[in-house]
Wavefront OBJ file of the C-alpha trace (Angstrom):
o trace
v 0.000 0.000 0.000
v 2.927 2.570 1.017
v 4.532 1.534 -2.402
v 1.581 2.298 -4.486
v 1.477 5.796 -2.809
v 5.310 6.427 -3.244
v 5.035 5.596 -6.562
v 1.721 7.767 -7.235
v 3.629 10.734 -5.321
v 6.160 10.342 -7.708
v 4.421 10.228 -10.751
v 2.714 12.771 -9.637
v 5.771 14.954 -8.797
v 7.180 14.291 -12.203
v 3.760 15.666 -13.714
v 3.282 18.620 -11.671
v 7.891 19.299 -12.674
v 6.509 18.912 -16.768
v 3.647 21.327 -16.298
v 5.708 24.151 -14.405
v 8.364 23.959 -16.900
v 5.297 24.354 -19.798
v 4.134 27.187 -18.174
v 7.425 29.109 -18.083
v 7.923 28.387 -21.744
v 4.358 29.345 -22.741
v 5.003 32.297 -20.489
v 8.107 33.188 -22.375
v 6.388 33.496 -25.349
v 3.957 35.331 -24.391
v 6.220 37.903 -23.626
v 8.225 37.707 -27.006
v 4.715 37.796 -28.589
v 4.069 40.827 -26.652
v 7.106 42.484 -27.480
v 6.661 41.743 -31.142
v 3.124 43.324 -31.054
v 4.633 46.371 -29.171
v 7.426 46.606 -32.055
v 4.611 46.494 -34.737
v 2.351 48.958 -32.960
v 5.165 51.058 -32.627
v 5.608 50.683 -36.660
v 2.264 51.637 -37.789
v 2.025 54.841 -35.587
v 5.281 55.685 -37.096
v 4.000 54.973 -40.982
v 0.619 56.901 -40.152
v 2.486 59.986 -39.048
v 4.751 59.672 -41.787
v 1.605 59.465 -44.562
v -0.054 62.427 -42.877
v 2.999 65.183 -42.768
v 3.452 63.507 -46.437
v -0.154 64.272 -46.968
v -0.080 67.924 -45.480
v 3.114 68.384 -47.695
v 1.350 67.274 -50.630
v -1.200 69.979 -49.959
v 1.374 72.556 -49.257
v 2.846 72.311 -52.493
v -0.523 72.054 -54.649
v -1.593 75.241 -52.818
v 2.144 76.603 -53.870
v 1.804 75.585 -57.295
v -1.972 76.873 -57.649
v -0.371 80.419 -56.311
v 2.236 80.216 -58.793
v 0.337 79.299 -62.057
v -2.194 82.570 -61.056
v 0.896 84.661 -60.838
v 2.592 83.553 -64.021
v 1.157 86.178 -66.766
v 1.983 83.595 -70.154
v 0.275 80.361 -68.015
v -3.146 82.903 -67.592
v -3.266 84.327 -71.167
v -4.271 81.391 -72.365
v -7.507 80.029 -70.497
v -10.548 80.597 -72.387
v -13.413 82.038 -70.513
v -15.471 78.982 -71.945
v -13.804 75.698 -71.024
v -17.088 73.714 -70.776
v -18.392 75.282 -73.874
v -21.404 78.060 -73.557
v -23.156 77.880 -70.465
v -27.494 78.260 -71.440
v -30.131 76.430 -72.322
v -29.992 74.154 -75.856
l 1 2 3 4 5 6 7 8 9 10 11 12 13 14 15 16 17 18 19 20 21 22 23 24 25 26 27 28 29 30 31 32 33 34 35 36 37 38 39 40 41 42 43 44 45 46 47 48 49 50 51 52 53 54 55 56 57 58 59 60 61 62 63 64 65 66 67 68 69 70 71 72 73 74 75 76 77 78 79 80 81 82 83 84 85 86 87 88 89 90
């Protein structure tokens, strides 16, 4: 009787070593996971400021090169006051 419980202590030991040893590897990754996600969320706030000062740029220099083709006397000579055709009824 005393064996069977030495032996079911032991077992039981060796079970209760494997699943402490899987929890510190699962908890591991977990943290490299976490770290990962932290790199990538780090990433994308870093492209979506990037794409709007690009954006805000962009606009910058349309607005510069709207100013500059209403300044430029040769560039407004020659716009037709028509573009669309007439403007009335048919």
């Amino acid at each position: 009787m005393v064996t069977i419980l030495i032996i079911a202590v032991i077992v039981l030991s060796i079970l209760v070593v494997g699943l402490i040893h899987s929890y510190i590897e699962i908890k591991q990754q977990l943290e490299a996971i976490d770290r990962e996600q932290h790199t990538q969320n780090m990433d994308i706030i870093n492209l979506v400021k990037k794409k709007m000062e690009h954006d805000q740029m962009l606009l910058q220099h349309i607005e510069i090169l709207k100013y500059l083709v209403e300044q430029d006397p040769k560039l407004n000579s020659g716009k037709l006051p028509y573009m669309m055709g007439p403007i009335g009824e048919a």
